[in-house]
SELUM-845405 format. One line per 2 residues: number of its first residue (from 1); their letters; for each residue x, y, z of N, C-alpha, C. Coordinates in steps of 0.02 Angstrom, whole numbers, always signed. Atoms other than C-alpha are relative to their C-alpha. Example, Ala and Ser with C-alpha at 12.3 -4.5 7.8 and 13.67 -1.06 7.14 Angstrom:
SELUM-845405
1 = AS = +45/-59/+0/+615/-225/+390/+45/+60/+0 ~ -42/-59/-3/+684/-53/+357/-39/+55/+37
END
This chain:
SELUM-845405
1 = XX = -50/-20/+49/-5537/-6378/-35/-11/-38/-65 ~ +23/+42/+90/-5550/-6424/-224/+61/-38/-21
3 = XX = -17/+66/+14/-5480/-6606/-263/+5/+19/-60 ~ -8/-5/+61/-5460/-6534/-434/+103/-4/-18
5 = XX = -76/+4/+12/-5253/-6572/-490/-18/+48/-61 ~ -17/-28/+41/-5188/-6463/-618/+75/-29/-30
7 = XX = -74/+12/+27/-5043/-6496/-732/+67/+40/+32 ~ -70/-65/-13/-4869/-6416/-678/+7/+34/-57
9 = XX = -18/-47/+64/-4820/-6268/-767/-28/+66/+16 ~ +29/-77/-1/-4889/-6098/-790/-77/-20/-6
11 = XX = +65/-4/-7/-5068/-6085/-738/-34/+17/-28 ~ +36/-36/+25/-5200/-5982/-844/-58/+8/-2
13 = XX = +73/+10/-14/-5384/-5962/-842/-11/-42/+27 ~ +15/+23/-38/-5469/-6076/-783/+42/-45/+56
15 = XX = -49/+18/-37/-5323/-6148/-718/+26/+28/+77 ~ -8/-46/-52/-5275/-6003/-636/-82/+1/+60
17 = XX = +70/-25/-49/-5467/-5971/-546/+0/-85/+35 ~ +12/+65/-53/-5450/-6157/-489/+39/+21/+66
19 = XX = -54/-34/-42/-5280/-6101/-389/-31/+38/+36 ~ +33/-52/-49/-5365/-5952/-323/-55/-38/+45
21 = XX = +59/+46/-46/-5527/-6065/-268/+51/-33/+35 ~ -11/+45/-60/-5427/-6183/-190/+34/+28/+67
23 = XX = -38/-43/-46/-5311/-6072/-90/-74/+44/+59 ~ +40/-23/-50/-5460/-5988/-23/-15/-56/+38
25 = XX = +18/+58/-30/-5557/-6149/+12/+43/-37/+57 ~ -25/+15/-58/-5425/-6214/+84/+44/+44/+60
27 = XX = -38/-32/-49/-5368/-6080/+209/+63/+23/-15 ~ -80/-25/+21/-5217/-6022/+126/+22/+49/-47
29 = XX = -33/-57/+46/-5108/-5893/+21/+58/-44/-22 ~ -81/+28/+78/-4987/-5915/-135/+48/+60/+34
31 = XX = -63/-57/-3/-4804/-5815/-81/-7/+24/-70 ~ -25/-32/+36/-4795/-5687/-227/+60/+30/-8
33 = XX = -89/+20/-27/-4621/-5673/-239/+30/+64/-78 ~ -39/-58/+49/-4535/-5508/-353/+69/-36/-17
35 = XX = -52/+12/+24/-4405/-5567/-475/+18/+43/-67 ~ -32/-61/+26/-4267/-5483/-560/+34/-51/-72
37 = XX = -31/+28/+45/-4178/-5626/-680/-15/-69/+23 ~ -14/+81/+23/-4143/-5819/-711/-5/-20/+84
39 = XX = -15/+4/-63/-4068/-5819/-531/-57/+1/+30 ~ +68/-1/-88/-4216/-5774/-419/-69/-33/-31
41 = XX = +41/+26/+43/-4341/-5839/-550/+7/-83/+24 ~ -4/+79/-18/-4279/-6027/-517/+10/-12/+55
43 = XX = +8/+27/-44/-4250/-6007/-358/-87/+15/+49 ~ +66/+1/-38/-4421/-5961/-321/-39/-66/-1
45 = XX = +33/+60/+35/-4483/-6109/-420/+41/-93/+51 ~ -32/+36/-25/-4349/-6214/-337/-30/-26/+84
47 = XX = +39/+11/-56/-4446/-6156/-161/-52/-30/-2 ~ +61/+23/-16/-4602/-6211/-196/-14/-67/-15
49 = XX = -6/+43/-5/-4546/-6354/-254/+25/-50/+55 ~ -23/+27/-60/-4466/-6392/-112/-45/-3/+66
51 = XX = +51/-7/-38/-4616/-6329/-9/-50/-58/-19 ~ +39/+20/+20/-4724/-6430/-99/-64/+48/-8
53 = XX = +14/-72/+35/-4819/-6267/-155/-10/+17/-41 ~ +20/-48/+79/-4898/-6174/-289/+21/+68/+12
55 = XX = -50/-56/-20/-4821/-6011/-320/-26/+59/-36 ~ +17/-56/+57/-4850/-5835/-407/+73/+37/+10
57 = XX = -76/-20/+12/-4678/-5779/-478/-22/+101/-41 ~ +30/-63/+15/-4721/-5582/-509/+54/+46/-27
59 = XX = -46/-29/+35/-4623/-5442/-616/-22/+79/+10 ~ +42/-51/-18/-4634/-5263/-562/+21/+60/-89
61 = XX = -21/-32/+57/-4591/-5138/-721/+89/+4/-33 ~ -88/-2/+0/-4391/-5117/-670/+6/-54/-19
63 = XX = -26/+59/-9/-4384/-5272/-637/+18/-36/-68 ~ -3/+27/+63/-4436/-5331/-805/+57/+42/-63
65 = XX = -68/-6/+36/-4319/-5214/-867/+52/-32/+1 ~ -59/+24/-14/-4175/-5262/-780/+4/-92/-22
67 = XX = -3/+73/+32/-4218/-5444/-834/+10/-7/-86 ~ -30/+19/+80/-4207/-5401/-1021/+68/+33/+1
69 = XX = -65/-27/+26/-4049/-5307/-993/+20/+81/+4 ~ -11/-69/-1/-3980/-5135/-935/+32/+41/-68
71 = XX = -46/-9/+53/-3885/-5133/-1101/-58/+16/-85 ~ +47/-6/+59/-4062/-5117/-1205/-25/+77/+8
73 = XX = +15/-70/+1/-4055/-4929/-1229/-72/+40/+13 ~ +75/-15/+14/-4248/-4896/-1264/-22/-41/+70
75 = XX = +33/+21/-67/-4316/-4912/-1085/-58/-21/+11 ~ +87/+19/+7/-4499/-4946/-1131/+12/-77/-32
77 = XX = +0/+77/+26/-4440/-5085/-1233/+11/-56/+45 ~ -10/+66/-35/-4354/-5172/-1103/-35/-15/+28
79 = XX = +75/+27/-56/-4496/-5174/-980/-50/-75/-43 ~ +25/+67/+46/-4578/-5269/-1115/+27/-63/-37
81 = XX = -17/+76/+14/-4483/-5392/-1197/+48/-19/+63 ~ -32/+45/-47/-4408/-5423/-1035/-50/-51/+55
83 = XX = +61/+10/-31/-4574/-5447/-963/-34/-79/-53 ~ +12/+79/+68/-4606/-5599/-1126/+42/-6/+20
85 = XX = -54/+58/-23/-4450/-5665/-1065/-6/-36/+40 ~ +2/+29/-57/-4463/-5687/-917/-61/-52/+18
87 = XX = +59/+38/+2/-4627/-5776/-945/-1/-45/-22 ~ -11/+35/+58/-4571/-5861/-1090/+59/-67/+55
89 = XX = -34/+6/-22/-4440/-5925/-972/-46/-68/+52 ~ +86/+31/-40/-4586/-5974/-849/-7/-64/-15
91 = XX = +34/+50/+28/-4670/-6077/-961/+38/-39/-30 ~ -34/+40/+37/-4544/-6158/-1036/+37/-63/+74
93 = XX = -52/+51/-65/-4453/-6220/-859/-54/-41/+71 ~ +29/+31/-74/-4601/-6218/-709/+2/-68/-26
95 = XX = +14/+58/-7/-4678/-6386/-765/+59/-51/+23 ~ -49/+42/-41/-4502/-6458/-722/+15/-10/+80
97 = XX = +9/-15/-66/-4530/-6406/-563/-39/-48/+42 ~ +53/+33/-31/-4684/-6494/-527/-26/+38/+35
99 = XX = +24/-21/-42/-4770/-6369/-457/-27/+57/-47 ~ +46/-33/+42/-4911/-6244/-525/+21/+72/+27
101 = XX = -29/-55/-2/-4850/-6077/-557/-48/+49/-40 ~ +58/-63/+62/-4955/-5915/-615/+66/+57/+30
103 = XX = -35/-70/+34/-4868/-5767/-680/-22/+54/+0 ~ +42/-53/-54/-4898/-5602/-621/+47/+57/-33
105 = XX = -55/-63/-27/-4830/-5400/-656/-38/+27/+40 ~ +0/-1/-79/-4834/-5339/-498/-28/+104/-48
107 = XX = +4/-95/+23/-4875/-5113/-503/-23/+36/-63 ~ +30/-40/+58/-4938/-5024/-643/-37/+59/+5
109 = XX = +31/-55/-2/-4978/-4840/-630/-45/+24/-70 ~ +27/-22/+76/-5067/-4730/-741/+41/+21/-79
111 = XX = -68/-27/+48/-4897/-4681/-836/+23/-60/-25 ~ -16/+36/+21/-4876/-4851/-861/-50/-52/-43
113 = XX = +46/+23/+70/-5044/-4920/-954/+23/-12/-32 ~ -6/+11/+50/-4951/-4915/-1108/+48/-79/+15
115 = XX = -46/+61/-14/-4835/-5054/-1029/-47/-49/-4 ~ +26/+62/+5/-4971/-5164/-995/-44/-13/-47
117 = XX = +24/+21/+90/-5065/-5141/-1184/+63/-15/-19 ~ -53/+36/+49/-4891/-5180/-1249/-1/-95/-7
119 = XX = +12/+71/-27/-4891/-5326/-1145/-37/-56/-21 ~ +57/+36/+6/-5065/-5371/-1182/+11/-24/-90
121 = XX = -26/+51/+73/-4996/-5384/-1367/+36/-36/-21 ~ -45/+86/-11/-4874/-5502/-1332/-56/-54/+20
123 = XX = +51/+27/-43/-5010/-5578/-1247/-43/-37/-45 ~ +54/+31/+76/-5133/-5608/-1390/+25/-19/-53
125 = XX = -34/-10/+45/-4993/-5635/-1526/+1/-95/+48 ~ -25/+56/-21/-4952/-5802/-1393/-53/-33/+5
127 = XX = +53/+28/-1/-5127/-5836/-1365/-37/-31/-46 ~ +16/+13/+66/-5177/-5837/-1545/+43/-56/-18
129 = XX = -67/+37/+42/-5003/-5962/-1585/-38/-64/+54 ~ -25/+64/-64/-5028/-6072/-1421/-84/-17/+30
131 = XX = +55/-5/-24/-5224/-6045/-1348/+13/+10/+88 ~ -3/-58/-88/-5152/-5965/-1183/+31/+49/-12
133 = XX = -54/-87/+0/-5073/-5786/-1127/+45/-44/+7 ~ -78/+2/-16/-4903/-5781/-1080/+7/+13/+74
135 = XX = +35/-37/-58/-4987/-5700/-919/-39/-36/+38 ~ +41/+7/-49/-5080/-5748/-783/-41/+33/+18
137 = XX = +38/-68/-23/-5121/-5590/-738/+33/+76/+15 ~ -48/-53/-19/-5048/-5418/-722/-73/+50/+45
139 = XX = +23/-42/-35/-5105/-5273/-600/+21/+49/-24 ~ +13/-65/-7/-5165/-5103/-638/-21/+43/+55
141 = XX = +5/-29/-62/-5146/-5003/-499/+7/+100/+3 ~ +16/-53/-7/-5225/-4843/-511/-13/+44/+66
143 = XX = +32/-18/-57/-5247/-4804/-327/+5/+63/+19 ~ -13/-73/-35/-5184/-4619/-319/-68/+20/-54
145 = XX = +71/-47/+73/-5329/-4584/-476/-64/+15/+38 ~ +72/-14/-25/-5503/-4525/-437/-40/-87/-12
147 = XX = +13/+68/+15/-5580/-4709/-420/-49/+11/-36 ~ +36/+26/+59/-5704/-4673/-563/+39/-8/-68
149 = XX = -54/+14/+62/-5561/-4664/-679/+41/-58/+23 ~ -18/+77/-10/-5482/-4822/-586/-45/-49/-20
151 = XX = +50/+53/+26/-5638/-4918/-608/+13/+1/-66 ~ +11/+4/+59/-5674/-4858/-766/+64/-50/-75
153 = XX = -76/+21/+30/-5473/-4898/-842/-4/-73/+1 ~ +9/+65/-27/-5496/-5058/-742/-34/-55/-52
155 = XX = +39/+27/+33/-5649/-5112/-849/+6/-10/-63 ~ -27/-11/+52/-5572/-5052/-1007/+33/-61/-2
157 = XX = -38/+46/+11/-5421/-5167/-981/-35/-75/+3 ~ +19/+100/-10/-5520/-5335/-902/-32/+1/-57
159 = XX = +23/+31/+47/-5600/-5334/-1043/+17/-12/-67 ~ -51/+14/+59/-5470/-5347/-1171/+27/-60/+14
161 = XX = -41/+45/-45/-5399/-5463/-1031/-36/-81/-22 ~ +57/+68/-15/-5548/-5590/-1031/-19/-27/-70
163 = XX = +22/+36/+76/-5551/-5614/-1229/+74/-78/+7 ~ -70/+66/+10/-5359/-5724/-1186/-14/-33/+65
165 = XX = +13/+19/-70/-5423/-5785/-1010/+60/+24/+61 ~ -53/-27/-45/-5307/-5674/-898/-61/+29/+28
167 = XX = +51/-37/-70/-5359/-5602/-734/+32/+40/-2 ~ -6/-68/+9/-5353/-5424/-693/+16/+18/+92
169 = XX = -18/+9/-93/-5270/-5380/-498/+0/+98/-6 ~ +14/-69/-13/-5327/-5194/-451/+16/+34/+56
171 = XX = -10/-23/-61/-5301/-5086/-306/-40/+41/+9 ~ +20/-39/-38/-5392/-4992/-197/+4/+31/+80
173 = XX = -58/-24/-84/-5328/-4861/-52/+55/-15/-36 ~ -83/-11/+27/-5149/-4835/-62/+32/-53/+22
175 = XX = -58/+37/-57/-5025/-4976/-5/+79/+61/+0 ~ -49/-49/-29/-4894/-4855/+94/+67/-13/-29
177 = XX = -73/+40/+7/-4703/-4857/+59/+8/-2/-113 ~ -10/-2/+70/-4635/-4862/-132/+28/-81/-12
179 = XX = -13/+58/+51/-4583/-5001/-233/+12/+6/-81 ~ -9/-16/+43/-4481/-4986/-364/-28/+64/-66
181 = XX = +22/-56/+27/-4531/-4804/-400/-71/+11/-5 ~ +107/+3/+0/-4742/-4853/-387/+20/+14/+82
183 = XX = +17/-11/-77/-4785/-4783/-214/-22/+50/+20 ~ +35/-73/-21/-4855/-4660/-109/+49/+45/+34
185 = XX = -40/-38/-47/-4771/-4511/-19/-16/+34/+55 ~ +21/-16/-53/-4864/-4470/+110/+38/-36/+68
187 = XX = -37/+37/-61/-4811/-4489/+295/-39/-69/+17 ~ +37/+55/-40/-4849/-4673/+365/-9/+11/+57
189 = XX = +45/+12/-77/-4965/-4659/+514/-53/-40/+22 ~ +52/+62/-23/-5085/-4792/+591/-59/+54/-28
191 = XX = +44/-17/-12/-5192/-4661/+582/-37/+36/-83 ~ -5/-50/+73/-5170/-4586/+385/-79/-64/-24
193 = XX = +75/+27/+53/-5358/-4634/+298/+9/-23/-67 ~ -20/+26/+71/-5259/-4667/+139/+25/-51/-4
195 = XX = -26/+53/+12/-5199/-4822/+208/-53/-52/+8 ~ +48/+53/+0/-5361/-4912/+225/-67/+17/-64
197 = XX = +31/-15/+53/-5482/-4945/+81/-89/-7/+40 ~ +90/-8/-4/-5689/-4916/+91/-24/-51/-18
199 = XX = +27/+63/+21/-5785/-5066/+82/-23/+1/-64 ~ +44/-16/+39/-5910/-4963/-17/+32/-12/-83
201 = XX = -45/-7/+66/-5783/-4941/-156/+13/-70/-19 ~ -15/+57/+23/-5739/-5110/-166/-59/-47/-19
203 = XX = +73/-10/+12/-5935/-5133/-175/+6/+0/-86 ~ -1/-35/+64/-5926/-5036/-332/+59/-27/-34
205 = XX = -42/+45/+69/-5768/-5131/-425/-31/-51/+6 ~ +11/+90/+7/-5841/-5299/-388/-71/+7/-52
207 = XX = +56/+10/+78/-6017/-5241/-490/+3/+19/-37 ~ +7/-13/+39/-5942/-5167/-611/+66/-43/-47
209 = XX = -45/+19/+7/-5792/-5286/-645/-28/-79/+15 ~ +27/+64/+24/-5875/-5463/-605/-40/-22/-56
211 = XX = +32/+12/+60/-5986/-5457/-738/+57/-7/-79 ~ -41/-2/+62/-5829/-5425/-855/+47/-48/-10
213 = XX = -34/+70/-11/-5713/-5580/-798/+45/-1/+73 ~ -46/+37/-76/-5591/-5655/-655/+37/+75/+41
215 = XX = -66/-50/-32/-5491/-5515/-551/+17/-15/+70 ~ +6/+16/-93/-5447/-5493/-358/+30/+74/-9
217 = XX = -25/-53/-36/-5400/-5335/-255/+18/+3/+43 ~ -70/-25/-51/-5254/-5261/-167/-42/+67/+26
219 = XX = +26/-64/-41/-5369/-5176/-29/+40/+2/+59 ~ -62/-9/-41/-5254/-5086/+82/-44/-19/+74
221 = XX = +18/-14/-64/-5280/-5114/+269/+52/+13/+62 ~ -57/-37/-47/-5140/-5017/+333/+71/-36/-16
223 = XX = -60/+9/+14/-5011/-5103/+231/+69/+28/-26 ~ -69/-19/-4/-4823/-5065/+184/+41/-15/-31
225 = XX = -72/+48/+53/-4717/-5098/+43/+78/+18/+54 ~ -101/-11/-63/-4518/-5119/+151/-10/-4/+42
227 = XX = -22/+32/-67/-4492/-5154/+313/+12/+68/+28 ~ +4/-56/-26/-4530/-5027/+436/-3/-9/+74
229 = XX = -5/-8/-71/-4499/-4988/+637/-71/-32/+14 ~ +70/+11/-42/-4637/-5097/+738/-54/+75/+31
231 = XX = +56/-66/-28/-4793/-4978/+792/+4/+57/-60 ~ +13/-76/+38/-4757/-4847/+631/-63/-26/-62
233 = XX = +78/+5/+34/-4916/-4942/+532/-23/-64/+53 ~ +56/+60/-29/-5074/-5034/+616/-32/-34/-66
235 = XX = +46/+45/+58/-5146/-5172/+500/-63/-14/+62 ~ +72/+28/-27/-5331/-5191/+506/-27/-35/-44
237 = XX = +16/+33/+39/-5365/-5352/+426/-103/+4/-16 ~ +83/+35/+20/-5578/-5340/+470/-1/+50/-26
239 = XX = +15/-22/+51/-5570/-5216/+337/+2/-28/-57 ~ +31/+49/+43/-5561/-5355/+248/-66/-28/-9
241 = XX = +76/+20/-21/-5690/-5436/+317/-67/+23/-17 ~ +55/-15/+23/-5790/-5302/+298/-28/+7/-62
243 = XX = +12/+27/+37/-5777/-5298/+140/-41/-42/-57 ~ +32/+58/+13/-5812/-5465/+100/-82/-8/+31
245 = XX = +126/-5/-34/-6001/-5446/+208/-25/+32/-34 ~ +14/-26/+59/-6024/-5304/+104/-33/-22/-69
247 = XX = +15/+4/+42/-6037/-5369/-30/-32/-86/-18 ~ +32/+53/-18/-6095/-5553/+15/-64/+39/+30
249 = XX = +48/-29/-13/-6232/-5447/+90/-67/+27/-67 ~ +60/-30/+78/-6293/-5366/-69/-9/-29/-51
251 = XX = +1/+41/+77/-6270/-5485/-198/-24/-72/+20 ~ +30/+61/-13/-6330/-5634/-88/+65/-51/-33
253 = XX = -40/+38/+27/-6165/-5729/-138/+48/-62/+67 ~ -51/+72/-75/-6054/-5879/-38/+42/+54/+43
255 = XX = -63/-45/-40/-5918/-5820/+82/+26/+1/-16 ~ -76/-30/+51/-5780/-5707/+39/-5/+8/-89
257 = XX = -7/-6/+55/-5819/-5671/-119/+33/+16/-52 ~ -56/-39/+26/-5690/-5577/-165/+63/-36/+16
259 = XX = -68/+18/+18/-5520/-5615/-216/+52/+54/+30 ~ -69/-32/-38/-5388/-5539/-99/+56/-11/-2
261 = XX = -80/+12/+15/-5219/-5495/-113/+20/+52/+52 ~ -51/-31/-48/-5100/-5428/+22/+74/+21/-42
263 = XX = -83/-10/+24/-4961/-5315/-31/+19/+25/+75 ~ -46/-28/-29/-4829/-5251/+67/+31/-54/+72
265 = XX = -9/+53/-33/-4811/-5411/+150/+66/-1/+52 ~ -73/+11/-29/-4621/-5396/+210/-22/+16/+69
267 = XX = -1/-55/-61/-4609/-5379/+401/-65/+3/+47 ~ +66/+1/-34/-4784/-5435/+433/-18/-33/+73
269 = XX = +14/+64/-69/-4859/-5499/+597/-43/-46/-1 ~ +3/+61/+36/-4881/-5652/+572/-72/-28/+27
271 = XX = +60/+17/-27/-5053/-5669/+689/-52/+38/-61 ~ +37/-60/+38/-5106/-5508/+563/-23/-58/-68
273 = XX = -49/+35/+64/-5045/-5622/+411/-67/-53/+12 ~ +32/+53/+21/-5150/-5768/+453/-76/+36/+18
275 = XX = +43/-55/-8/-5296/-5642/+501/-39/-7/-69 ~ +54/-15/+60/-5328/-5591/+320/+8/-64/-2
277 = XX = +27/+65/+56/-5306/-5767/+232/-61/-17/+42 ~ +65/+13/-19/-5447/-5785/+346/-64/+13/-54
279 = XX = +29/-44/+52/-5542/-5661/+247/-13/+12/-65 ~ -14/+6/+63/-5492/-5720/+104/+56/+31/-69
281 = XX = -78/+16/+11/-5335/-5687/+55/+38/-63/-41 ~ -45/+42/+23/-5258/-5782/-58/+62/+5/-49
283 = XX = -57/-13/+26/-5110/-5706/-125/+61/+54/+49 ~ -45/-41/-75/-4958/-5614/+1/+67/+27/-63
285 = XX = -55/-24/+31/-4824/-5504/-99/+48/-16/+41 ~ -59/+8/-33/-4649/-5540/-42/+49/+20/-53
287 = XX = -59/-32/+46/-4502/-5436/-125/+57/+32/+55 ~ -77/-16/-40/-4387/-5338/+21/+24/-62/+26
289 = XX = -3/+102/-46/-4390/-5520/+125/+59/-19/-23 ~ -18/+30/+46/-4327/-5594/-17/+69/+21/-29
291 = XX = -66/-22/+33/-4196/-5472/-83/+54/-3/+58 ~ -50/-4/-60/-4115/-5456/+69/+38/-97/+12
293 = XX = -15/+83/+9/-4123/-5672/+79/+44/-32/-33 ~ -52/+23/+63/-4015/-5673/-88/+76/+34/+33
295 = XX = -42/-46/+6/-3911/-5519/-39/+37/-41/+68 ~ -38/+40/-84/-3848/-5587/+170/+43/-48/-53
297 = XX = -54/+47/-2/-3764/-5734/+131/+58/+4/-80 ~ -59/-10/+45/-3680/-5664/-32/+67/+42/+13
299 = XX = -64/-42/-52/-3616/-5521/+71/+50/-30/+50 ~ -50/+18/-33/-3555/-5647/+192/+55/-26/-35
301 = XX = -48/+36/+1/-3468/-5754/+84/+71/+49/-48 ~ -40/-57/+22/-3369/-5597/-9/+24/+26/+66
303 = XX = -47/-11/-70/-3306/-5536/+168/+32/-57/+18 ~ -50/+49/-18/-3245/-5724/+206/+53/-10/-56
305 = XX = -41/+4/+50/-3158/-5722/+46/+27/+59/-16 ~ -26/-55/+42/-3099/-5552/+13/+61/-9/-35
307 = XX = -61/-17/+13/-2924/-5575/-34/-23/-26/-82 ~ +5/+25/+51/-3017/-5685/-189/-48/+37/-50
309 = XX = +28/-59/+31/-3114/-5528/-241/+49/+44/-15 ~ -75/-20/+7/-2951/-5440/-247/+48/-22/-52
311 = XX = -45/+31/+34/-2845/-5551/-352/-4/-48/-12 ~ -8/+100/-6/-2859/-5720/-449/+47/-35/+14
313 = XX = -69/+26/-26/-2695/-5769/-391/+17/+31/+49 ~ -33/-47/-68/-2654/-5728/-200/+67/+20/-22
315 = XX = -57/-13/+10/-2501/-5622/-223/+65/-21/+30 ~ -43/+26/-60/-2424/-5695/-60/+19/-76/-25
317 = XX = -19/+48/+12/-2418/-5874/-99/-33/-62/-52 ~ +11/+32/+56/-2499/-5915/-265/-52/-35/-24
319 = XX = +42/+41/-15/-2648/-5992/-228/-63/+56/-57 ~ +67/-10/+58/-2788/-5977/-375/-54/-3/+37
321 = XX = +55/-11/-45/-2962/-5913/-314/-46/+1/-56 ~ +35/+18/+44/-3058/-5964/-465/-67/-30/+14
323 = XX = +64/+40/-50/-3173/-6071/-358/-59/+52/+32 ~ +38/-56/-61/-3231/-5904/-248/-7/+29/-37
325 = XX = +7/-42/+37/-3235/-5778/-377/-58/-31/-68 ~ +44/+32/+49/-3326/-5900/-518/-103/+28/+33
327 = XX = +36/-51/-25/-3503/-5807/-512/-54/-43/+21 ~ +31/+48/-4/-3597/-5977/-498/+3/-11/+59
329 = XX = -12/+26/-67/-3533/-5996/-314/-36/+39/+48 ~ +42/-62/-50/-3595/-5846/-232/-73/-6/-29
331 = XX = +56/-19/+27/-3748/-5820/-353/-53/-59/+23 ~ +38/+44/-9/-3814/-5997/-303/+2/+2/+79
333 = XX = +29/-8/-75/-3785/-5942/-114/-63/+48/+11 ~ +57/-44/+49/-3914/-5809/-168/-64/-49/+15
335 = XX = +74/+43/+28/-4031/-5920/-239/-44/-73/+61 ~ +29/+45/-47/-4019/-6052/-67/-29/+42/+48
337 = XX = +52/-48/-55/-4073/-5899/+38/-50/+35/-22 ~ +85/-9/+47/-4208/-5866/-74/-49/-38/+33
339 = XX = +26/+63/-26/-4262/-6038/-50/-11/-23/+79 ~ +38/+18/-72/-4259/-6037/+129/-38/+21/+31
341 = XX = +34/-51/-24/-4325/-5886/+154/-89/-22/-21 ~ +55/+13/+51/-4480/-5949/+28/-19/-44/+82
343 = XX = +51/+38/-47/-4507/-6093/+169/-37/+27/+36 ~ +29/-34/-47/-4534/-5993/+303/-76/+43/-36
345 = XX = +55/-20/+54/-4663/-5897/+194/-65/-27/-5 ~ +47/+50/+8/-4753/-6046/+143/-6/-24/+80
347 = XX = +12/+26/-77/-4765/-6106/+335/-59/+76/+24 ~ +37/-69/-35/-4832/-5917/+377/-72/-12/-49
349 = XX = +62/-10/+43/-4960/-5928/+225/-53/-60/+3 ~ +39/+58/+2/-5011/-6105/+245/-5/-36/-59
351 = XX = -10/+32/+64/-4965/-6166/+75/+34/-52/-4 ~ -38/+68/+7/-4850/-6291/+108/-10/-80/+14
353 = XX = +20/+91/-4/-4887/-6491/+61/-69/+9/-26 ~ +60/+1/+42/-5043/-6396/-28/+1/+20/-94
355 = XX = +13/+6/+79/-4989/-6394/-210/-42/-41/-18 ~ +28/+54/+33/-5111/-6448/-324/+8/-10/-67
357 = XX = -40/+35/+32/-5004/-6486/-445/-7/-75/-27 ~ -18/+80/+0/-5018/-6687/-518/+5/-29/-70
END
């Protein structure tokens, strides 16, 4: 594993490709973790601090809306300056954390390109002021396109990407299941061919995309955005594997060459889970997990309190409910089942007590 420390804070080039090396090297995956505002943003940061953990805090298009604000009429806009916020946000707070954080938007179809050139000009506007993105890395995820127009798009972008040192996260094969309106609609079956990706193909992004700068790929192997009935998808991680021989085969390169990312993480089996980081794996999406983690114990504590959702003054005998209703009380029960949920995570991925952070 690489003895290299990094500063706390937001990661970036080479920063970032250290993170990725070491996580491989050392046998492990970063939790990628979908956030919506302030709330799930710190408490992600809060987990990995607590894990002792490096983290990737990720933004899917809504999301970044809903983080600048349902109230910003122009819906393209919000995606974007909510997407610089939330980054801006990032970089301004991880390093308090103590713990090395890369920044991530999660989905990106072909309808949405223009989101991530907007992006990319926030991007170079911060890079030019500061000598980093604002970014870590965003994903273009062309996977329903004809993959010569995914490659091709792909190559277009990394290389706008690689003038500010941002990495480029691609997909190939479908990951099953939707997510926030990116997804496929086909039926999930172990057996559907659209849920596993071709080595060959992934062959073909790595020589036409290493030469251009840093990326990794979200190759499906029967994964699942949401949480779905045991037995309705088979994961086949040595399509990773294969993969990775593939193309260690033809290019004469070290092991695992490739930069892997697992979506649809929620719900996984957990023998599957440590499977790929075998393979090289070093990044695991986590977003239903997670929402549900915030949502439980808010729902509980609004059913133990109802009468103080009801009325700030019990009508019966006068009693002020200012305490239960104040939005700080619930919202930070939220943010501790975030945080616990994150451990477990980091225990499944093998990240925890491996920040390299110093």
């Amino acid at each position: 594993m690489s003895n290299k420390l990094l500063k706390p804070g937001v990661v970036t080039g080479e920063g970032y490709a250290t993170l990725v090396a070491a996580a491989k090297s050392g046998g492990y995956a970063l939790p990628a973790v979908n956030v919506t505002g302030t709330n799930t943003i710190n408490a992600v940061m809060e987990a990995a601090a607590q894990a002792n953990s490096d983290i990737i805090i990720q933004l899917s298009n809504s999301g970044a809306q809903f983080y600048a604000g349902r109230g910003i009429a122009d819906g393209f806009k919000a995606k974007v300056v909510g997407a610089v916020a939330a980054a801006q946000h990032a970089q301004l707070l991880a390093e308090h954390y103590g713990i090395c954080v890369a920044m991530h938007t999660d989905h990106a179809n072909r309808a949405l390109i223009p989101w991530i050139e907007a992006m990319l000009d926030a991007g170079e506007e911060h890079y030019e002021k500061h000598g980093k993105p604002l970014y870590s890395s965003h994903m273009l995820d062309l996977s329903a396109d004809p993959i010569d127009f995914n490659l091709g798009e792909c190559a277009r972008i990394l290389t706008r990407m690689a003038k500010i040192d941002m990495s480029l996260e691609i997909e190939l094969g479908v990951t099953g299941g939707e997510e926030d309106g990116i997804g496929s609609e086909f039926e999930e079956a172990a057996d559907n061919s659209k849920l596993y990706t071709q080595p060959e193909d992934v062959l073909q992004a790595y020589e036409l995309l290493n030469p251009i700068g840093h990326f990794s790929v979200a190759a499906s192997f029967g994964n699942v955005h949401g949480v779905y009935k045991p037995g309705n998808v088979t994961l086949r991680p040595e399509i990773l594997k294969n993969s990775q021989s593939l193309v260690q085969q033809t290019h004469d390169t070290k092991p695992n060459p490739l930069h892997l990312v697992f979506h649809g993480g929620s719900g996984s089996e957990k023998a599957k889970i440590h499977e790929a980081v075998g393979y090289g794996v070093f990044k695991m999406n986590i977003d239903t997990d997670t929402q549900f983690a915030f949502s439980q114990p808010v729902g509980s504590f609004v059913e133990e309190n109802a009468r103080a959702f009801k009325h700030q003054i019990d009508p019966d005998d006068g009693t002020p409910y200012k305490k239960f209703y104040d939005p700080r009380k619930y919202l930070r029960l939220g943010e501790e089942g975030i945080v616990a949920r994150l451990q477990e995570a980091c225990d499944d991925l093998g990240s925890k007590g491996k920040s390299i952070a110093g």
